[in-house]
C-alpha positions in Angstrom: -17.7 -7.4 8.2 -16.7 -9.0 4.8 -17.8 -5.6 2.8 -16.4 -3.9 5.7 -13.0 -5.3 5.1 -13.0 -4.8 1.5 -14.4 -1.3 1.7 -11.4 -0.5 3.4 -9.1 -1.9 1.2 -10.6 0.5 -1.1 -10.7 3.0 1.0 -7.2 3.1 1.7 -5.8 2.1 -1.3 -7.3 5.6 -2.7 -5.9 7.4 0.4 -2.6 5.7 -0.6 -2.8 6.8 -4.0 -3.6 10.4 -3.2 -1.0 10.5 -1.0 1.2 9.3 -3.1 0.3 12.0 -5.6 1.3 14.3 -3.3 4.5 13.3 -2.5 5.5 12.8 -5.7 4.7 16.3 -6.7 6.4 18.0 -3.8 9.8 16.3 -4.1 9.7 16.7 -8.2 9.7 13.1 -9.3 8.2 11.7 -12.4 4.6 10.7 -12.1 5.6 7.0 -13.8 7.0 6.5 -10.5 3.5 6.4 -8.5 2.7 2.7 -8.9 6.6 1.6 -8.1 5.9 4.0 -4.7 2.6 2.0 -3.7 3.3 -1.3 -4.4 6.5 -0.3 -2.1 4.4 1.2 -0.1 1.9 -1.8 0.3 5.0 -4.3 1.3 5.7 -5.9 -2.2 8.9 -5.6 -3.8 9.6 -4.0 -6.6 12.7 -4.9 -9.6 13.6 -3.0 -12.3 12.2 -5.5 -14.7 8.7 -5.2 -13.4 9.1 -1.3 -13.1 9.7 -1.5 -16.7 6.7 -3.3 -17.8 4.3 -1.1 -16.1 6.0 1.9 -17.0 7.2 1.1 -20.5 10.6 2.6 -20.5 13.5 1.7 -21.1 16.2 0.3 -18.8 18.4 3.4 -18.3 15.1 5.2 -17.7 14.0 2.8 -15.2 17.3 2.6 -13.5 17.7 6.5 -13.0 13.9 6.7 -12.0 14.8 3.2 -9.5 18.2 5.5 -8.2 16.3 8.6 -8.0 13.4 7.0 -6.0 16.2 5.7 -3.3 18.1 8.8 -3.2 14.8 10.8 -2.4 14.6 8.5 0.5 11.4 6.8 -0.3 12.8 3.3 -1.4 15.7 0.9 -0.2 17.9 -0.8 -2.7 18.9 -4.4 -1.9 21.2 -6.9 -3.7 23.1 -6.1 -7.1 22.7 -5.9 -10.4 20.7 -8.8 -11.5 19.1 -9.7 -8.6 18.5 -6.1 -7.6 15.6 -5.2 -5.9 13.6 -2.4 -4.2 11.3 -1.7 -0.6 9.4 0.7 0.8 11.2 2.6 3.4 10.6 3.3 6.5 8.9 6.9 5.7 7.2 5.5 2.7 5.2 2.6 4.8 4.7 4.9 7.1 2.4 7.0 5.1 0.4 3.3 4.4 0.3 2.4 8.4 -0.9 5.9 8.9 -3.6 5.4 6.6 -4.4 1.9 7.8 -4.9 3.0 11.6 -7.3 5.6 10.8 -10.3 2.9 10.1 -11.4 0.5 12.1 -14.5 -2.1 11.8 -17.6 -1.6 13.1 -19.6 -4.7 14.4 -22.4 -4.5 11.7 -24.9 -7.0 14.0 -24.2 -5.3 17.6 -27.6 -7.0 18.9 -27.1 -10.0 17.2 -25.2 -11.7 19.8 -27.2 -10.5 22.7 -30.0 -12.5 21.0 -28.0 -15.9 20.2 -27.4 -15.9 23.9 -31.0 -15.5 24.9 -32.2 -17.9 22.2 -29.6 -20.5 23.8 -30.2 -19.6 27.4 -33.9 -20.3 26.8 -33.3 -24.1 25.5 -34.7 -22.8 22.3 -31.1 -23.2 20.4 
């Protein structure tokens, strides 16, 4: 279940990414913006000093990008100025639960507990 678990992780983090992609495209915003959206997306906060190390602009850039980003509805400003930062909203982590729901886990051993029982029922165990 271990692999399992981290196969989906993959899994969806991809989906995510795609996804992402997409939406990005159709509503015109710059493609720097696509790791700002997931980690939103994935429930981490982001602030403008962090968007500006993995981006590498500048802090007018990152500002109008930040602004842009909660005017296209996809992020939620809170506090100001300094202490500024930036969530997923609701339509943005609902493209992640979407993603999430559509996997489940599959017991890998399905027998394997039918025999523990018998092992123990016999005294064996």
């Amino acid at each position: 279940m271990q692999a399992q678990t981290v196969q989906r992780r993959l899994d969806t983090a991809a989906e995510l990414w795609v996804r992402l992609e997409s939406l990005t495209a159709e509503r015109k915003l710059p493609e720097r913006t696509l790791e700002a959206l997931f980690d939103a997306a994935s429930g981490f906060r982001v602030t403008g000093s962090r968007y500006r190390n993995f981006t590498g602009v500048e802090a007018r850039t990152a500002a109008r990008d930040l602004r842009t980003l909660v005017d296209s509805g996809l992020l939620i400003a809170y506090g100001e100025t300094r202490g500024r930062y930036y969530v997923g909203s609701d339509e943005l982590r609902a493209v992640q639960h979407e993603i999430r729901n559509t996997s489940r886990l599959t017991d890998p051993y399905p027998a394997l507990i039918a025999e523990i029982e018998a092992v123990r029922a016999s005294g064996a165990g």
